[in-house]
C-alpha positions in Angstrom: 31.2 31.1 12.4 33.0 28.4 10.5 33.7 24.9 11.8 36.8 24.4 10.8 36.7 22.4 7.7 37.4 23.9 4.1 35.7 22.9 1.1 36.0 23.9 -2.6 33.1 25.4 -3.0 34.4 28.4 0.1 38.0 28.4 -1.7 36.5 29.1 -5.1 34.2 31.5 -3.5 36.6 33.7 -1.4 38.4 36.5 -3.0 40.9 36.1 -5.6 44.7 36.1 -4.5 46.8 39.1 -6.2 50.5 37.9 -6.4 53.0 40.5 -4.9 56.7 40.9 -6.6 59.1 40.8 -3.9 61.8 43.1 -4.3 65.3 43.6 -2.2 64.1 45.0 0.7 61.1 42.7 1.5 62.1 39.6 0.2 58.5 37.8 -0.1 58.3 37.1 3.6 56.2 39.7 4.9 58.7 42.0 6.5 61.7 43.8 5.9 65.2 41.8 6.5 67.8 44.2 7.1 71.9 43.5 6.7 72.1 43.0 10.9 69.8 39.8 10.7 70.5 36.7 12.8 69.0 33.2 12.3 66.9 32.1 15.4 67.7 29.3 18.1 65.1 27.4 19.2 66.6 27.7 22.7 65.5 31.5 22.6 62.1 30.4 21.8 59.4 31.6 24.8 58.5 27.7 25.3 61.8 27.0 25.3 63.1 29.0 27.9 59.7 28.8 29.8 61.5 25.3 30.7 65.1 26.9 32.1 65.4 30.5 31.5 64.4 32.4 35.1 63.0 35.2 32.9 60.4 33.2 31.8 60.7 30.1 33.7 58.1 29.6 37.4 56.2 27.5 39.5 53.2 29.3 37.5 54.8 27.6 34.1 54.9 24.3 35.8 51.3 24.7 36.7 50.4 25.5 33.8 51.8 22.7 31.6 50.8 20.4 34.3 47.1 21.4 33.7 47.5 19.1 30.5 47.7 15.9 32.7 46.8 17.1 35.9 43.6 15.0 37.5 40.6 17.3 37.5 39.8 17.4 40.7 42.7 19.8 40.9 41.5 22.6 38.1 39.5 25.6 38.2 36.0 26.0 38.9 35.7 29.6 37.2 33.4 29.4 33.8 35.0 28.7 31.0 37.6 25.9 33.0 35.6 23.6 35.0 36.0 20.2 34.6 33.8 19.2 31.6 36.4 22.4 30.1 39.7 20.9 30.5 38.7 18.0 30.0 37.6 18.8 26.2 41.3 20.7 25.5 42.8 18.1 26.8 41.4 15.5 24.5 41.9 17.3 21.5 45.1 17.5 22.5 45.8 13.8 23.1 46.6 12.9 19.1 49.2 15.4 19.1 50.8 14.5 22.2 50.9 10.6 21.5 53.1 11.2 18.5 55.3 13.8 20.9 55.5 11.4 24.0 56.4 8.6 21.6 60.0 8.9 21.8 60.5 11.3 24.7 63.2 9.5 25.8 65.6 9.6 23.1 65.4 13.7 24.1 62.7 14.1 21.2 59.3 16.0 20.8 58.3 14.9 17.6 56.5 18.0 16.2 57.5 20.5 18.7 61.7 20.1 19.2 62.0 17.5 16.6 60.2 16.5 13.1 57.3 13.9 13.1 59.1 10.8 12.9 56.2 7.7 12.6 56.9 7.0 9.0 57.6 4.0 7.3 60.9 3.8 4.6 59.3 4.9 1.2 60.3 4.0 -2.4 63.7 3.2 -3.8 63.6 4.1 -6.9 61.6 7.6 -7.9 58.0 7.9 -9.3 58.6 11.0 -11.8 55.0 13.2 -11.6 55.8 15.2 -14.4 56.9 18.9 -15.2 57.0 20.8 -11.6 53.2 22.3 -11.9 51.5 19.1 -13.0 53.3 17.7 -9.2 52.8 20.2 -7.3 48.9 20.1 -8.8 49.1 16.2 -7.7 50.4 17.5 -4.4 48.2 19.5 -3.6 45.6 17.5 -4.1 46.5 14.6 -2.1 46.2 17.3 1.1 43.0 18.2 0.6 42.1 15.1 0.6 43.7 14.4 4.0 42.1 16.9 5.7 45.0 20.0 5.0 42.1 23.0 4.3 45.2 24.9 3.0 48.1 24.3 1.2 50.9 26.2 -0.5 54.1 25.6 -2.0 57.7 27.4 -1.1 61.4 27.3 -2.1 63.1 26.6 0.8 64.7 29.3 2.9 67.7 28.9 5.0 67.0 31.6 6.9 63.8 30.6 8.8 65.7 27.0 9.7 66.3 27.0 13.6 70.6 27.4 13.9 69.8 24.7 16.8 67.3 22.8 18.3 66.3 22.8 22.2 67.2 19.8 24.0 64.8 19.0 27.5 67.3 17.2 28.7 70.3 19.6 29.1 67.8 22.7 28.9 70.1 23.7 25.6 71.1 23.5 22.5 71.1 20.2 20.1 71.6 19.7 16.5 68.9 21.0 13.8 70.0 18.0 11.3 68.3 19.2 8.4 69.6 17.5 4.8 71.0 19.9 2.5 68.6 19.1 -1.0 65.2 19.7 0.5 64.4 22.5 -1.9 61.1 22.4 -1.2 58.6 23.4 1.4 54.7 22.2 1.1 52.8 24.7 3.9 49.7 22.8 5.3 47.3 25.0 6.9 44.5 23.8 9.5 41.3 26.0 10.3 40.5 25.9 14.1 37.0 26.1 15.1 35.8 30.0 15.3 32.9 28.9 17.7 35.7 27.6 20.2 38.0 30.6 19.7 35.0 32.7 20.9 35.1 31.6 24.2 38.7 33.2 24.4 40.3 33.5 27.1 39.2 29.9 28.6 40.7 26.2 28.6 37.3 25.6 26.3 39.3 27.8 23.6 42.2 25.9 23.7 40.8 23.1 22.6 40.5 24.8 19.1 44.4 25.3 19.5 44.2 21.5 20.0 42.3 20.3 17.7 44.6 21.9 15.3 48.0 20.4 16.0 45.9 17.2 16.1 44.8 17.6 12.6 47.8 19.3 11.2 50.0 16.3 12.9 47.7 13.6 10.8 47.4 15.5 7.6 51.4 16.3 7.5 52.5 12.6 8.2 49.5 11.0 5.7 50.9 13.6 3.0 54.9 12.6 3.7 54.1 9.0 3.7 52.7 9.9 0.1 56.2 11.5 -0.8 58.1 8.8 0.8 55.7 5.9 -1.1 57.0 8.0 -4.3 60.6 7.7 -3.6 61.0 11.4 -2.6 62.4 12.3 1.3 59.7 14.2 3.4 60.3 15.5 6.8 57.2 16.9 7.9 57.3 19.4 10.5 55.1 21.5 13.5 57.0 23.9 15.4 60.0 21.7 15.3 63.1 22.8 12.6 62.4 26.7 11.3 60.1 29.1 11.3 56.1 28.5 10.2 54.8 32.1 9.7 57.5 33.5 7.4 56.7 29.9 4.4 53.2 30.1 5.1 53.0 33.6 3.8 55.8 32.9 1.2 53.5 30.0 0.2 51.2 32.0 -0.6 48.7 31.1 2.1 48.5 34.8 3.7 49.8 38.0 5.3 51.0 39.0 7.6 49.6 40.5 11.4 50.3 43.4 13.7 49.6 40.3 16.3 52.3 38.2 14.6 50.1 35.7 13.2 49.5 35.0 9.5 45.9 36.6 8.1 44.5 34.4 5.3 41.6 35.0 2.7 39.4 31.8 4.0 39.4 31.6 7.9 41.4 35.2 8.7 43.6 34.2 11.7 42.1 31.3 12.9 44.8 28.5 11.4 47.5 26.5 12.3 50.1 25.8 10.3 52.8 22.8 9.6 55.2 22.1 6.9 57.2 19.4 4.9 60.9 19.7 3.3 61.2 17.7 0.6 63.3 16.9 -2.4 60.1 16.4 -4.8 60.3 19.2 -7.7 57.2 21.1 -7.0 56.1 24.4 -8.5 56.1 27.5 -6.0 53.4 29.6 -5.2 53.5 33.7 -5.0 52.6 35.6 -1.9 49.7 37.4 -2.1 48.2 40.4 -1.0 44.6 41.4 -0.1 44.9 44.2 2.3 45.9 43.1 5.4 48.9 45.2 5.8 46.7 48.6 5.0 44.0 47.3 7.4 46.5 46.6 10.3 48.1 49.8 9.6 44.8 51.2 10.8 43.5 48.6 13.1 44.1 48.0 16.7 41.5 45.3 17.8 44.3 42.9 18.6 46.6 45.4 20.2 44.0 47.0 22.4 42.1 43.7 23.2 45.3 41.7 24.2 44.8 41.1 28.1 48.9 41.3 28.5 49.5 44.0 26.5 51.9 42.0 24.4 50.9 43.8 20.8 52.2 47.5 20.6 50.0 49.4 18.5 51.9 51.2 16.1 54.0 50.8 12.7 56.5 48.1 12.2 59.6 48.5 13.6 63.0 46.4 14.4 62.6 47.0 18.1 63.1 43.4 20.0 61.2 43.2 23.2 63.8 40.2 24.9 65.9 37.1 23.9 62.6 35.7 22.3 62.4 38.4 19.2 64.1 38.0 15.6 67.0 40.0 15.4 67.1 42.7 12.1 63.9 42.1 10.9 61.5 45.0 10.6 57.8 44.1 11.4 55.0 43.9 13.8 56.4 42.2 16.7 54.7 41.0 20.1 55.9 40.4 23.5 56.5 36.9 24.0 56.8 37.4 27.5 53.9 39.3 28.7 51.9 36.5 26.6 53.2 33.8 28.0 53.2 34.7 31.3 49.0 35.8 30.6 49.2 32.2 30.1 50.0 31.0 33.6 48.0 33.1 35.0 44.8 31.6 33.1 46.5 27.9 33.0 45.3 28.0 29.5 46.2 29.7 25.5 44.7 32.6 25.3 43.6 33.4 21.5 41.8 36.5 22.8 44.0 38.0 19.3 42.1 36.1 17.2 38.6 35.8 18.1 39.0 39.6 18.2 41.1 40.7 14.4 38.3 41.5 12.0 39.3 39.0 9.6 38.3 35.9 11.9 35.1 35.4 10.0 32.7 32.6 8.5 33.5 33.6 5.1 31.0 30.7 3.5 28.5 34.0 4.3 28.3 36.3 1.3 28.1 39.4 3.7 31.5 38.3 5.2 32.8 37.9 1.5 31.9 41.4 0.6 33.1 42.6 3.8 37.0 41.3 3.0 36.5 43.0 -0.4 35.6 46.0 0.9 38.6 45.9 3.2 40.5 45.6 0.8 40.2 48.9 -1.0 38.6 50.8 1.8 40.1 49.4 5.5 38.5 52.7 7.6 34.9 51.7 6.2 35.2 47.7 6.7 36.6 48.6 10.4 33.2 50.5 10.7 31.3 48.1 9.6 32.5 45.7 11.6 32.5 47.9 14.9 28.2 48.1 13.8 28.2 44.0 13.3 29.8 43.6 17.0 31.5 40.7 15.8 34.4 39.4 18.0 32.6 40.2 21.5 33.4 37.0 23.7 30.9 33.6 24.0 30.1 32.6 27.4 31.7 29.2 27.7 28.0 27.7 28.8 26.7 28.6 25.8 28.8 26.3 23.9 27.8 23.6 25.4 24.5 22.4 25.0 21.9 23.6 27.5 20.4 20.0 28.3 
């Protein structure tokens, strides 16, 4: 399995993106967004209330964010989270969390409530990069080089920005201060490590969940300190501000999954994925369309492996599970709930989703190439060839670590 680490040779390799024209009723997004639509809060956000909201909210949540900093004389012995286990997440955690602990007490999260904010003042006067492609070429090129292994490029959408923010300290809402001429969205994409994600469910997988925000959080600031050095604004953003799944796919990056995550040609579903809003004219990319929609039509690996039962198995629909849902928006939707409470229960992310969907493959291996081809035009025979490979079956966590 892949290691988490693009390269060009892989991205010329993989299989070539078809653009899809959107149309009125599926506006390049992924899903269908009907006239009853609502803008989300973050406040209705499953983390959110898992901090306030007695639906959600436990002593089983507490435990499990306190398993982040807890000392580890206190965790589990089962394989999978001993020690040695937590101890790994947690580290690839600990970039991430320095930049989000930074200014805690102003009531900020940098990257999860509130943008990443360790940037220095930029430029005053503008460096022009040319016509709109030759930028967004120039762009593009400055990610890759710091580590993004993905990256597309999207007009901004108003409707995926959060109506409000959640605030820790009154456990509700707080201004989503977002300026008015950020026309542009660049969608960074980080690959998390497919040997890790095996292991799911155990802490040792949630280090590739880690590992990810860790990256994404260097790679966004590095790229908005570029923009900023050009005399452009840049906000770059995690989970903080709007929406992630709906710009990565209108990016161009991927489509969308019955398990609510965002399939892409190069690592399938094993990607995280951050943003910047800037003012910088950059050409946009098209959403693209490889056969994921057809194959989750007929697939239910996700749906049936999914220890909470959080992914219905069925068509797309504008059913809304709880508070946590989009409201008029016809797709694949999961239980935010059920998931999160699988959580506690573990004290760890589960990712049992991903290690499972047929697309989370190595595909620097030619057979794994022809296999998204073949998926592509014929989804019933690539499901049975994959059910032959027994790909997806789970890693013992000892395995991973060497046997010394």
């Amino acid at each position: 399995m892949h290691t988490g680490r693009g390269d060009a040779e892989l991205r010329a390799r993989t299989r070539k993106r078809i653009p899809v024209k959107a149309d009125a009723s599926d506006v390049s997004c992924g899903f269908c967004i009907g006239s009853d639509f609502e803008r989300f809060s973050q406040v209705d956000d499953v983390f959110s209330r898992s901090r306030f909201d007695p639906e959600v909210h436990s002593d089983r949540a507490d435990a499990f964010y306190a398993t982040y900093r807890r000392p580890l004389a206190d965790w589990r012995a089962a394989k999978g989270y001993q020690q040695h286990d937590y101890a790994f997440r947690n580290a690839t955690w600990h970039v991430a969390d320095v930049f989000a602990e930074m200014y805690e007490e102003g009531d900020r999260r940098d990257g999860f409530l509130d943008p990443l904010s360790m940037l220095r003042d930029g430029a005053v006067e503008q460096v022009d990069l040319g016509p709109a492609d030759r930028a967004a070429t120039l762009v593009k090129h400055a990610a890759k080089a710091a580590g993004a292994d993905l990256v597309g490029i999207a007009a901004y959408d108003h409707r995926w920005t959060y109506t409000e923010r959640f605030s820790v300290q009154t456990s509700g809402p707080k201004a989503n201060d977002l300026p008015n001429d950020l026309d542009h969205v660049i969608v960074i994409g980080q690959a998390m490590d497919s040997t890790l994600i095996d292991t799911a469910p155990s802490a040792l997988s949630g280090a590739a969940t880690g590992m990810g925000y860790s990256h994404d959080a260097v790679v966004l600031l590095t790229l908005a300190q570029y923009i900023r050095n050009l005399g452009y604004q840049a906000i770059p953003s995690m989970n903080d501000t709007a929406l992630a799944v709906p710009y990565a796919i209108q990016a161009g990056l991927g489509e969308y999954g019955k398990h609510g995550l965002v399939i892409t040609p190069e690592f399938g579903t094993s990607v995280r994925f951050g943003k910047i809003f800037t003012d910088l004219p950059l050409a946009h990319d098209a959403p693209i369309s490889f056969g994921v929609k057809e194959m989750c039509g007929r697939c239910n690996a996700c749906s049936k492996g999914c220890p909470s039962k959080a992914i219905p198995d069925g068509p797309p629909t504008t059913d809304r599970h709880n508070k946590s849902n989009l409201i008029g928006v016809e797709k694949w939707t999961i239980d935010g709930e059920k998931c999160f409470a699988y959580w506690t229960r573990v004290n760890s992310d589960c990712s049992v989703c991903v290690r499972v969907c047929p697309y989370t493959r190595d595909y620097t291996k030619r057979r794994n190439r022809a296999w998204q081809r073949i998926a592509g035009r014929w989804p019933g025979l690539a499901l049975k060839i994959d059910a032959r490979q027994g790909r997806g079956t789970r890693r013992q966590t000892e395995d991973w670590w060497p046997q010394i």
